[in-house]
ZAVEXKE-537456 format. One line per 10 residues: number of its first residue (from 1); their letters; for each residue y, x, z negated of N, C-alpha, C. Coordinates in steps of 0.1 Angstrom, whole numbers, padded with zeros to 4 digits. Each point is the difference from the previous one (the first is absolute). Example, Ala and Ser with C-alpha at 12.3 -4.5 7.8 and 13.67 -1.06 7.14 Angstrom:
1) as) -0057 0132 -0078 0012 -0009 0000 0012 0009 0000 | 0011 -0004 0007 0011 0009 0000 0011 -0008 -0008;
% end
This chain:
1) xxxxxxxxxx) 0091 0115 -0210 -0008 0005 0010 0007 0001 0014 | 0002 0014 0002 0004 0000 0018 -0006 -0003 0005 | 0000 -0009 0015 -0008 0000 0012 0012 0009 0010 | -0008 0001 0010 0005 0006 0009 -0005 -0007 0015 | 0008 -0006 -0001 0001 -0019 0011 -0002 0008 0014 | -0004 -0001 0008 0000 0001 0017 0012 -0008 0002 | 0010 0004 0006 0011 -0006 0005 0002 -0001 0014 | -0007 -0011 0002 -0006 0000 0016 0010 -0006 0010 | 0012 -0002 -0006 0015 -0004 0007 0005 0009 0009 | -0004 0016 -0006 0007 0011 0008 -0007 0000 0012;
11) xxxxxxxxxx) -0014 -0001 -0001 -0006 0004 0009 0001 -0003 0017 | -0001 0007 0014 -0002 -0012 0006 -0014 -0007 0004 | -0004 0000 0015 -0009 -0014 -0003 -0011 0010 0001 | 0002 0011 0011 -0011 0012 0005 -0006 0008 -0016 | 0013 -0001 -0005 -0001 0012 -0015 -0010 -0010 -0006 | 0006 -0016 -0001 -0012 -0008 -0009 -0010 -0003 0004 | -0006 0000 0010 -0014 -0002 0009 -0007 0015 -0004 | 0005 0014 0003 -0005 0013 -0006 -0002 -0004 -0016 | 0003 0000 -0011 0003 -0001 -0009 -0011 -0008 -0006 | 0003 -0013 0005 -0012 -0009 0002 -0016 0005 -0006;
21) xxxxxxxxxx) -0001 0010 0020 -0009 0005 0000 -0006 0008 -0010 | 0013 0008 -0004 -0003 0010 -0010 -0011 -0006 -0010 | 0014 -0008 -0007 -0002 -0010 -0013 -0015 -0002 -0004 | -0010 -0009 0015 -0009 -0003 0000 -0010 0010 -0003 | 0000 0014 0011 -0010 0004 0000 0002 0008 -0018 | 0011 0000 -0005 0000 0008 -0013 -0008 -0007 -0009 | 0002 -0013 0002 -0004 -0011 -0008 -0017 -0003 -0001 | -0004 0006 0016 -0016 0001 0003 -0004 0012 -0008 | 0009 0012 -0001 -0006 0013 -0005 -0001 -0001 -0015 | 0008 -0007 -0009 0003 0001 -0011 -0014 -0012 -0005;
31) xxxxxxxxxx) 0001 -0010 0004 -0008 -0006 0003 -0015 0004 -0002 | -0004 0003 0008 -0014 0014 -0001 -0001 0006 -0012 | 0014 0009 -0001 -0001 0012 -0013 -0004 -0006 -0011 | 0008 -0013 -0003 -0004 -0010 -0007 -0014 -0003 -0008 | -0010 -0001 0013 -0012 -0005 0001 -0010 0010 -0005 | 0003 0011 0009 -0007 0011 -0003 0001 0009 -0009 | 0016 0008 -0005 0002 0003 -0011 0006 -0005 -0015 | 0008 -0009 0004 0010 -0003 -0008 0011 0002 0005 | 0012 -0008 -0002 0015 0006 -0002 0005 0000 -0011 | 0011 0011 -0003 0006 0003 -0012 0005 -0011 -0006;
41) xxxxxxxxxx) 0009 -0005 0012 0012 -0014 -0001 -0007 -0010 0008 | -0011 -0006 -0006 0000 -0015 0012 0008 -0008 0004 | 0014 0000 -0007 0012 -0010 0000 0005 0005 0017 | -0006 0014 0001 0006 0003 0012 -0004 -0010 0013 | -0016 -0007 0000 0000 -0008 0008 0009 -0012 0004 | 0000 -0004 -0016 0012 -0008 0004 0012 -0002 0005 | 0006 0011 -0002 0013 0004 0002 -0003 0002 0019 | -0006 0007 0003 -0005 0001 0014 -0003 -0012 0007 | -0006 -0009 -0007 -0003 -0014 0006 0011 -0007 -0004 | 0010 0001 -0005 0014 -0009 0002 0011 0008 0010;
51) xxxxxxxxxx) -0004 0014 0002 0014 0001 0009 -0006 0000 0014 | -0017 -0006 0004 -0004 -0006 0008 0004 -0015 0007 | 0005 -0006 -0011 0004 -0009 0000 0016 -0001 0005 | 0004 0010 -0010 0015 -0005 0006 0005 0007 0012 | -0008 0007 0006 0001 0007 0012 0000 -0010 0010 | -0010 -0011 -0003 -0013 -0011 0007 0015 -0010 0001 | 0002 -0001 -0011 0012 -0012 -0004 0011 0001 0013 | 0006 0013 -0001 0010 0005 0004 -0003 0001 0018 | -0010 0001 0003 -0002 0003 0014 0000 -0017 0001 | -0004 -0010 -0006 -0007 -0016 0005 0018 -0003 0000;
61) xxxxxxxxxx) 0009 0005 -0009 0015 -0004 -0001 0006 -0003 0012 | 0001 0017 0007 0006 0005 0008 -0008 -0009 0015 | -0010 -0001 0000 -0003 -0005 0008 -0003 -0018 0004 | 0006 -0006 -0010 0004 -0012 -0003 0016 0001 0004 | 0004 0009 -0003 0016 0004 0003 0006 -0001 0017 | -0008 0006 0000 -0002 0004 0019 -0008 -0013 0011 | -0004 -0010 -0009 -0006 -0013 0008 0011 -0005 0005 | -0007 -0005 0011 0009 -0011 0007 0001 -0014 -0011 | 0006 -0009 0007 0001 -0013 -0004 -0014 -0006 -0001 | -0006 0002 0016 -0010 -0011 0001 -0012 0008 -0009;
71) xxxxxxxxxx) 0002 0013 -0001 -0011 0007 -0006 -0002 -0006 -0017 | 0013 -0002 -0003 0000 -0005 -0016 0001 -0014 -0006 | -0001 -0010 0016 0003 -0014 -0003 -0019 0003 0003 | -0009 0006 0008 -0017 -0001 0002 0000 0005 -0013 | 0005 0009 -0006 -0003 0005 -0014 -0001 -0012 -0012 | 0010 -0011 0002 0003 -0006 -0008 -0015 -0012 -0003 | -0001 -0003 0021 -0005 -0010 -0007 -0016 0004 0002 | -0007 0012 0001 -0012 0004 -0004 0003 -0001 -0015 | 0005 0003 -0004 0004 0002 -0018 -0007 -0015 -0005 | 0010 -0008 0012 0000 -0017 -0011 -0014 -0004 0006;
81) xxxxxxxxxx) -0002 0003 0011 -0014 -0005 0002 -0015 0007 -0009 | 0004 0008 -0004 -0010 0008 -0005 0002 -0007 -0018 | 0008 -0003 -0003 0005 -0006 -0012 -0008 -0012 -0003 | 0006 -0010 0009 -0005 -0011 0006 -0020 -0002 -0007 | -0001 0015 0012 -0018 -0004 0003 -0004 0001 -0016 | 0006 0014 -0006 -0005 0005 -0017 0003 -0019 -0006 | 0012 -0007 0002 -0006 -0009 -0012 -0004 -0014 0008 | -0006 0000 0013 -0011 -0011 0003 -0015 0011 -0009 | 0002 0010 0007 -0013 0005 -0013 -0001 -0006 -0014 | 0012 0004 -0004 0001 0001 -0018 -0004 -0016 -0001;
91) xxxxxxxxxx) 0004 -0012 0010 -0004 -0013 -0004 -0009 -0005 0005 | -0007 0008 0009 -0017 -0004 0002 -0009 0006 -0012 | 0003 0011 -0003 -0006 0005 -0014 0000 -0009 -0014 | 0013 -0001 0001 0000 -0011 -0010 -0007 -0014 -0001 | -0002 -0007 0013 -0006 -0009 0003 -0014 0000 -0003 | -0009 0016 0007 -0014 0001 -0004 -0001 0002 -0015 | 0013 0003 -0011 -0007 0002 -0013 -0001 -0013 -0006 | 0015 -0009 0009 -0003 -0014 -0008 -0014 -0007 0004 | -0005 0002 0009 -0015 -0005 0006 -0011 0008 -0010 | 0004 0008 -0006 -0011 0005 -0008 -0003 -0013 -0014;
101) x) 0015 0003 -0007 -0001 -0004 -0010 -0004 -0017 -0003;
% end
């Protein structure tokens, strides 16, 4: 089975922000057709909702690329703080099931 990959490497950032846009609103239209008539190829949503992605991917790259230092050491430690909070959660949860049992 061919795919036919979006090769979002060539692009640049203007072409991938257009493109983007494209992507989306095709994705809204097809979407609809969907609903209301049918499509021939439903596979087609998917295929449209992954080169949404790697469009999405590819713009977050480039723009991680282009951070400063301090931009990506505040990146880092939102990451571990946010990490952090998810597993004081995961061990307060745990704690209310052991109080159940």
């Amino acid at each position: 089975m061919a795919q036919n990959k979006l090769n979002t490497a060539e692009f640049t950032m203007e072409e991938l922000v257009e493109e983007l846009k494209n992507a989306e609103a095709n994705y809204r239209n097809l979407r609809f057709d969907h609903v209301t008539t049918g499509l021939e190829n439903p596979i087609k949503l998917v295929e449209v909702r992954r080169d949404i992605a790697r469009i999405k991917t590819e713009l977050r790259k480039r723009e991680l690329a282009e951070a400063s230092e301090e931009e990506l050491a505040n990146r880092s430690k939102t990451r571990a703080r946010r990490k952090r909070q998810r597993q004081e959660r995961n061990v307060s949860k745990r704690k209310a099931l052991a109080k159940r049992k």
